[in-house]
Legacy VTK file of the C-alpha trace (Angstrom):
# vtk DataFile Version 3.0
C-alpha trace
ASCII
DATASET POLYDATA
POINTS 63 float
1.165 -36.374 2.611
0.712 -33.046 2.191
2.955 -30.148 4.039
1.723 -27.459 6.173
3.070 -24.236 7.313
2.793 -22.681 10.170
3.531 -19.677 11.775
4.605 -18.254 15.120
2.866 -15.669 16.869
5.926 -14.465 19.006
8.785 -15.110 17.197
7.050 -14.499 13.551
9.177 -17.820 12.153
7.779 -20.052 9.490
7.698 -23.485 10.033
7.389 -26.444 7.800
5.875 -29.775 8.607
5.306 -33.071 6.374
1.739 -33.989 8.502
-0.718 -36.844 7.714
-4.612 -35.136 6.902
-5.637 -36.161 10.308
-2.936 -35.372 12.667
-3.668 -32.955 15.347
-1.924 -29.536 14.011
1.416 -28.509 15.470
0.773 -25.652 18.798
3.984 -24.506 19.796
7.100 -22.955 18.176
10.269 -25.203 19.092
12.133 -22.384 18.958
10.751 -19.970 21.317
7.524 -21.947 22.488
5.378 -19.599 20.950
1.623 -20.282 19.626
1.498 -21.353 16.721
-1.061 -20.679 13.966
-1.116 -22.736 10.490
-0.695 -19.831 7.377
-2.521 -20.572 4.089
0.171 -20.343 1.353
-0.285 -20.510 -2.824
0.727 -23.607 -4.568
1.327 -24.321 -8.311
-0.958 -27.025 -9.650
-1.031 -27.998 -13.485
-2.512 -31.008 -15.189
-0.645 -32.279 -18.241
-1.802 -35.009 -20.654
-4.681 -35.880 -22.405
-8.150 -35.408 -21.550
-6.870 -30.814 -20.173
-8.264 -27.975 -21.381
-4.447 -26.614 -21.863
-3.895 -29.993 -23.898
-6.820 -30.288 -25.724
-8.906 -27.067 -26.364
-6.352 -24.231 -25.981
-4.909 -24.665 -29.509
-8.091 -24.602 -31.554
-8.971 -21.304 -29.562
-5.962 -19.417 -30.085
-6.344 -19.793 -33.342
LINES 1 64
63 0 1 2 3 4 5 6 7 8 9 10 11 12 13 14 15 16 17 18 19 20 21 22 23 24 25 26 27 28 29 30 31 32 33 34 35 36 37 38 39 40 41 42 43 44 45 46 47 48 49 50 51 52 53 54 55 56 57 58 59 60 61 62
């Protein structure tokens, strides 16, 4: 499941939530009962193993 942030529109807090693909989003701030908006964050995402440019072909080009 993946986790979404959100973020409040009065109070300006960030809020975390563990949320199935299709649930409805959260709406309101539990701490000031706000609006709340989901924010796009940046994630880290690597692939290691066979089969990966950074396993496989990044060696012979370096070279």
């Amino acid at each position: 499941m993946p986790v979404y942030e959100y973020l409040c529109e009065k109070c300006k807090k960030t809020t975390e939530a563990l949320q199935k693909v299709d649930d409805p989003p959260l709406e309101t701030c539990e701490s000031c009962g706000g609006k709340l908006n989901k924010s796009f964050n940046s994630m880290n995402f690597h692939l290691y193993g066979p089969g990966f440019y950074t396993t496989d072909n990044k060696k012979k080009y370096l070279k």
